[in-house]
C-alpha positions in Angstrom: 64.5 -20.8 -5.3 67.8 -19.4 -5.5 70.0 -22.0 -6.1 73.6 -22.4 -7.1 73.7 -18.7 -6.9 73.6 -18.6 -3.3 75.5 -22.1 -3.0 78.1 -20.2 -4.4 77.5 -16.4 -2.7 77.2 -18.6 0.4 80.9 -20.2 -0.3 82.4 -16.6 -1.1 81.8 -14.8 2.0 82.7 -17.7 4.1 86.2 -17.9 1.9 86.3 -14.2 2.3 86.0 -14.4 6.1 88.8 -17.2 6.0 86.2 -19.3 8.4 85.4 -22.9 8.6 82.0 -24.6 7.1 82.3 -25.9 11.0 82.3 -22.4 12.1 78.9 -21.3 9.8 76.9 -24.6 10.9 77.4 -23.5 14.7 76.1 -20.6 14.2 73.1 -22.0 12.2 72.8 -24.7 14.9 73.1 -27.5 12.2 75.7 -29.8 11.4 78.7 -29.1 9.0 77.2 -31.8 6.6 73.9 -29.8 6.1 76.0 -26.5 5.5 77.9 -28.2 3.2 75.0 -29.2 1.3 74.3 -25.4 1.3 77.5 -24.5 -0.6 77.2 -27.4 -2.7 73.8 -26.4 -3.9 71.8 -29.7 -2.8 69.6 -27.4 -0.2 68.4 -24.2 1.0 68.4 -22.7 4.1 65.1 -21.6 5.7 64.1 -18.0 6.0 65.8 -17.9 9.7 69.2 -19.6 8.7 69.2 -16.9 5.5 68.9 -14.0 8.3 70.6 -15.6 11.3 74.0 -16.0 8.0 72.8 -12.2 6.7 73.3 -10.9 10.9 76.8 -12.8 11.2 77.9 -11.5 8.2 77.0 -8.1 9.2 75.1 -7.5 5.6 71.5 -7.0 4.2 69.4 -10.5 3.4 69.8 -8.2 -0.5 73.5 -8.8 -0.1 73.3 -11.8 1.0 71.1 -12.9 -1.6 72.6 -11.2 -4.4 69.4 -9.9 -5.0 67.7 -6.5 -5.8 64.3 -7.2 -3.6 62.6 -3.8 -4.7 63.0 -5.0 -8.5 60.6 -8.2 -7.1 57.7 -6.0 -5.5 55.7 -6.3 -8.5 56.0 -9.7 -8.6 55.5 -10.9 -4.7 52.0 -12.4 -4.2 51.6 -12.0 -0.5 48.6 -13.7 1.4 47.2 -11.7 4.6 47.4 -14.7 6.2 50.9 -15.8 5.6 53.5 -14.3 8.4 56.7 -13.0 7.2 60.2 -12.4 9.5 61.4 -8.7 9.0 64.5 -9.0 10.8 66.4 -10.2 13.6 67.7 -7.8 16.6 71.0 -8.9 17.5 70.9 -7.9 21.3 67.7 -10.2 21.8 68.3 -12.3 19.0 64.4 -12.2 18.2 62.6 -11.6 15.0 60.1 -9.1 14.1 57.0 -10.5 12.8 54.7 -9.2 10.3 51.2 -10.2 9.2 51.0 -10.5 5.4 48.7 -7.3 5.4 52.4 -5.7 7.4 54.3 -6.9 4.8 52.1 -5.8 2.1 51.7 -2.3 3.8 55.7 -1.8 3.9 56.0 -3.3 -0.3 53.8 -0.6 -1.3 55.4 2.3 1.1 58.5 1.3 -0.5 56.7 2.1 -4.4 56.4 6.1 -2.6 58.4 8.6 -3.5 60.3 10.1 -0.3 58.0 13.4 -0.1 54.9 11.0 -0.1 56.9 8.6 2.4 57.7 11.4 4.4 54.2 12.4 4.3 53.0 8.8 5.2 55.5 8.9 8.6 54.3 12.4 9.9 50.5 10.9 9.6 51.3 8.0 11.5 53.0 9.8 13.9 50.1 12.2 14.1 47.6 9.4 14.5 49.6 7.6 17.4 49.6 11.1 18.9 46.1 11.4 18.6 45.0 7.7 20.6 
């Protein structure tokens, strides 16, 4: 997926943080062996070890990523079956989910210009008025 590009963004803000690989795999809940092997490029967190890093760090899973995610829109397949983890709220420590259809709906709100997203919020709002 991402590879030594993240090893090595992953090594970087830990360095920049002056912390300990010990300190980063407590948070993660994993050994400091397996976070190594993160930095060293010979594995991949999952999708809740990439936010859980992204919410100690206090930065965007973009940032985190080194990544421009609106640049891969076009290219993002997405199943509306497959469930996706928005974010994580850091006073409950849970994760929104969305469906793939939810995912899909908030790729293509992001492809609207702000009038049109505007637009798009004052009908919701309108509609959850309405029921």
């Amino acid at each position: 997926m991402l590879g030594i590009k993240l090893a090595q963004r992953l090594k970087e803000l830990r360095d920049s943080k002056n912390l300990t690989q010990k300190v980063l795999a407590d948070q993660l809940g994993i050994s400091r062996q397996s976070y190594s092997k993160y930095e060293l490029g010979k594995c991949e967190p999952d999708i809740t070890s990439l936010i859980r890093l992204a919410s100690f760090y206090s930065i965007s899973l973009e940032s985190l990523l080194d990544v421009d995610l609106s640049t891969l829109d076009s290219n993002l397949a997405i199943s509306e079956t497959m469930a996706y983890h928005l974010g994580i709220n850091k006073e409950s420590n849970s994760f929104l989910h969305l469906s793939g259809t939810e995912a899909k709906i908030i790729m293509d709100f992001r492809k609207l210009s702000p009038d049109d997203q505007r637009e798009l919020r004052n009908y919701i709002s309108f509609k959850i008025q309405e029921s």
